[in-house]
N, C-alpha and C positions, 0 to 999 in steps of 0.2 A: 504494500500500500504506500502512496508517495504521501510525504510528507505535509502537502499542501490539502489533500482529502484527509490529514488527523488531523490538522490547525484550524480547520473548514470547522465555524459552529454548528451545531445542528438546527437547519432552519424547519419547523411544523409547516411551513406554507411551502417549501420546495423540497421534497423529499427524493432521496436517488431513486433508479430507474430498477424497476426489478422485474423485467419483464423475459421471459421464458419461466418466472415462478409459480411454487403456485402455492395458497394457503387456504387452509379451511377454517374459518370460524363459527365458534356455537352460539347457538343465539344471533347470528348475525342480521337478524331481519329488524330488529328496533334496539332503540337506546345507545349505551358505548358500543355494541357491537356493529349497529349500524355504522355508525359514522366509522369504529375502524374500517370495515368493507368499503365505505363511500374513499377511504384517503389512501386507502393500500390499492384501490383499483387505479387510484390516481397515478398509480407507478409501473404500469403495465403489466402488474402479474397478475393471474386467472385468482379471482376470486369466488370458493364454493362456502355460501352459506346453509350452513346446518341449519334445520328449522324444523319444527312438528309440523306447522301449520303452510302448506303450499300457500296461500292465499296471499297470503303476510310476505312471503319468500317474494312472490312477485312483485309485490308493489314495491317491495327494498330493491327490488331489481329492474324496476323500473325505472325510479328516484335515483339510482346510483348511472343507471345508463343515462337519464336525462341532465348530469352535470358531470358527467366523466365521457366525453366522447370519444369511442371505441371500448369503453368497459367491457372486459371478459370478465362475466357475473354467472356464475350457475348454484341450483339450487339441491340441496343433498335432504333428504326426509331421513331426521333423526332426532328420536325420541331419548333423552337421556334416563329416564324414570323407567326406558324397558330394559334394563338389561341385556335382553336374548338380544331384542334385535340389532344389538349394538354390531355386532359383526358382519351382520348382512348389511348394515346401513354402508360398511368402511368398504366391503366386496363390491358395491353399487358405484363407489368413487372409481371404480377402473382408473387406477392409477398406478403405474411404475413406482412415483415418488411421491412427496408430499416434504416444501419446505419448510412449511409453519403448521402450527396447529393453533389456534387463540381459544383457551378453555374459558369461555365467556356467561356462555349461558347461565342465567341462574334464577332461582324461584326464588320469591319473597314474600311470605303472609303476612299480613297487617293484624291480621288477629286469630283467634284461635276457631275451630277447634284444631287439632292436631291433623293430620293429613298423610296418609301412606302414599307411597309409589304402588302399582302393580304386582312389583317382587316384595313388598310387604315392608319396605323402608321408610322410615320419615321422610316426610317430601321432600325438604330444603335439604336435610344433607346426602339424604337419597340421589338426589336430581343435582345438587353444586357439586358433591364430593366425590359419591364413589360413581354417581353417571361419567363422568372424568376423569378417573382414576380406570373404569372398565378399558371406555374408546380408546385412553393410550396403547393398554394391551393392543389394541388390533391396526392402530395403526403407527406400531411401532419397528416395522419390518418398513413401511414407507417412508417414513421418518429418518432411519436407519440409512435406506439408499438416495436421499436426498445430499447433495455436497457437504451441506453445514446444516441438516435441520435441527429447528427451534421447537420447544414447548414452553408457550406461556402462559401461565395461569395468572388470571384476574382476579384478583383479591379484593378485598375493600378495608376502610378505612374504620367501618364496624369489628375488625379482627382487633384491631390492638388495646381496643379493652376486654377482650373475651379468653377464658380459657376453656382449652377441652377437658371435659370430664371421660376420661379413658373408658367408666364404666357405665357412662348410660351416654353412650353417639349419640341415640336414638332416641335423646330426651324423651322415653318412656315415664319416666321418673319424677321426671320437671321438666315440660314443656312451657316456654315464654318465648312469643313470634320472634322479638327482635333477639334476644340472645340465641335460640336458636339460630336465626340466621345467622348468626356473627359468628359463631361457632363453625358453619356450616360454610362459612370463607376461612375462616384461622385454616381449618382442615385442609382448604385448597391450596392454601400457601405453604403450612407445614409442607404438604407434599412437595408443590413444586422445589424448596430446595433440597429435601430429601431425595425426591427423582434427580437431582444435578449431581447429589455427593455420591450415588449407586449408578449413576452416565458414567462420572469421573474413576471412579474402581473398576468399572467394566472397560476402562478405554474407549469409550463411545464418540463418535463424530458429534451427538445429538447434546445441544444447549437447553435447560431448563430453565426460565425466567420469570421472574414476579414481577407483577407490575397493577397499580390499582389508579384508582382514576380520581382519583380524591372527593371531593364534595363536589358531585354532580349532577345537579339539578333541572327535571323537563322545564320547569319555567324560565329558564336563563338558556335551554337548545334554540336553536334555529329551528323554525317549521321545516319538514318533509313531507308535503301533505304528499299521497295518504297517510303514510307510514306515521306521522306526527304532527300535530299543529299546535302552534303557541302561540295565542293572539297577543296582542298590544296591549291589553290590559293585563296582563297574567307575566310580562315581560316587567310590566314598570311597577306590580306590587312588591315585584322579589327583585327589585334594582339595588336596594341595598344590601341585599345579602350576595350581589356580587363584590362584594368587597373581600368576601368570605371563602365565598364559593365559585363554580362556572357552570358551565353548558356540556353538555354530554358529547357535543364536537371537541372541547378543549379536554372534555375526560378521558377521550382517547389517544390524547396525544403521547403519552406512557406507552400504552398498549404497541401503537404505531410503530416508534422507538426500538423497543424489547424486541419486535418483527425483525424490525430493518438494517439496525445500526450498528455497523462489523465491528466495531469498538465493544459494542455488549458482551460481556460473560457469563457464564451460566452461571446459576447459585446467585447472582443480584437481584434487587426490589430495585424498580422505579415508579415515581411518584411523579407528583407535581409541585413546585420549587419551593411555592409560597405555604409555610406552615404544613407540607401535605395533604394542601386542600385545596390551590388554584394555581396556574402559572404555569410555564413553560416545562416539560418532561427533564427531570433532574435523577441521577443516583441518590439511594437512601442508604443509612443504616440498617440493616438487617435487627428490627429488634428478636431479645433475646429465646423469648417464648416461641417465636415462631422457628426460629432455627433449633432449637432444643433438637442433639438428633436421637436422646432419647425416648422423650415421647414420639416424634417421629415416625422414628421405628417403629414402635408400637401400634400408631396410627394406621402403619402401612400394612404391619400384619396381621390386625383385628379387619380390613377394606379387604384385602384379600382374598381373608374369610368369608367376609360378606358377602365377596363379587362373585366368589368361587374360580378366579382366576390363575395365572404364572406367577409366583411369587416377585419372579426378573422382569414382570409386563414386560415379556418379551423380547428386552434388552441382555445381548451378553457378549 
């Protein structure tokens, strides 16, 4: 790499070319995972968003063709809360490789009751944790044969005051929406740099990345109609809490980043600069809870259990 492309800041509005790439992202049809899709098509690689809902898949893919001219946007049916079908969804990608993966998707309940997946999991960490911890298994052989492929997991900013409770995942025990949730990201992070430190023992080409989007707010995004609208009055109630916070275009600017940026290493968090909660994609601190490779570990081999998977998701 010449030294004029490391001295180069990294600009969110001109991102390099990455085009014969290609990446999948989950949940890619609305929110930070849209606008990733909408800024990484920006860069010519083939972008496949994961979605349950076809409907939704298209209108993201409409929205992203309509400001990305020539967008390579396709659509992959993938349910994370099924389990089974996780490997027929990755066989459906007919793909040799696969550069990126963006573990995006995630479920969030505002209130109770409690909520299963199909294979009989709590929803949120059912659906954030171990639906994400499955898909790698299967598409870790593409990943694998990619030059440099990435795995980033999307955390959130609700992790760092949450701890897991090793014996109830599945807040059977005590279930509260927003802890749960927060729990049900800590786990995605835990992971993500647990999966970098067992890449890095295995010798793996494949990079493992955190990265979360800090306080990102629908009222401070840009409309996407369909996909999303934000009127004028709903912009200027929450004008002051941009001082605070941003828009879900600038919460993926991390995301984007941890994709793109050959500077990234595996095993790193990135955030957003200001407080990690607005501003331009910056390296963080790894706090300590989440790196723990104790529990970690732990994490990894009660998800395994659960998933019924390789213990190596298929890296060795």
């Amino acid at each position: 790499m010449s030294s004029a492309s490391q001295s180069r800041p990294w600009d969110v509005h001109r991102l390099p070319s990455a085009e014969g790439r290609i990446f999948l992202i989950t949940g890619g049809n609305a929110g930070i995972g849209y606008f990733a899709a909408e800024q990484l098509a920006a860069t010519g690689a083939v972008v496949v968003l994961g979605s349950r809902d076809r409907a939704k898949a298209d209108a993201a893919m409409a929205s992203i063709r309509s400001r990305v001219p020539g967008a390579q946007v396709r659509h992959l049916r993938l349910d994370l809360a099924d389990l089974p079908s996780l490997k027929t969804a990755v066989d459906r990608l007919d793909l040799d490789h696969l550069d990126a993966v963006v573990h995006n998707a995630g479920v969030a309940l505002d209130d109770p009751p409690r909520q299963e997946t199909r294979d009989g999991h709590e929803l949120m960490f059912g659906t954030n944790h171990l639906g994400h911890f499955a898909l790698t298994r299967w598409l870790a052989p593409l990943l694998s044969a990619a030059p440099a492929g990435r795995v980033v997991t999307v955390g959130s900013f609700a992790a760092r005051s949450e701890r897991l409770d090793l014996d109830d995942l599945q807040s059977t025990q005590d279930y509260r929406p927003k802890r749960t949730y927060g729990r049900s990201k800590l786990a995605q992070m835990s992971f993500g740099f647990e999966l970098d430190r067992r890449l890095r023992t295995v010798g793996s080409t494949v990079l493992s990345v955190v990265a979360h989007p800090g306080g990102a707010l629908d009222s401070l995004t840009p409309s996407r109609p369909p996909v999303s609208v934000t009127t004028p009055g709903e912009r200027l109630r929450t004008l002051p809490a941009a001082l605070l916070v941003q828009g879900k275009d600038a919460g993926a600017w991390p995301v984007v980043r941890a994709v793109l940026d050959p500077e990234v290493e595996g095993g790193q968090l990135w955030g957003p600069r200001v407080f990690g909660l607005r501003g331009l994609p910056r390296r963080e601190p790894v706090p300590s809870h989440m790196a723990d490779p104790t529990v970690a570990a732990r994490l990894w081999a009660l998800s395994g259990e659960l998933v019924g998977t390789d213990p190596h998701l298929g890296f060795r």
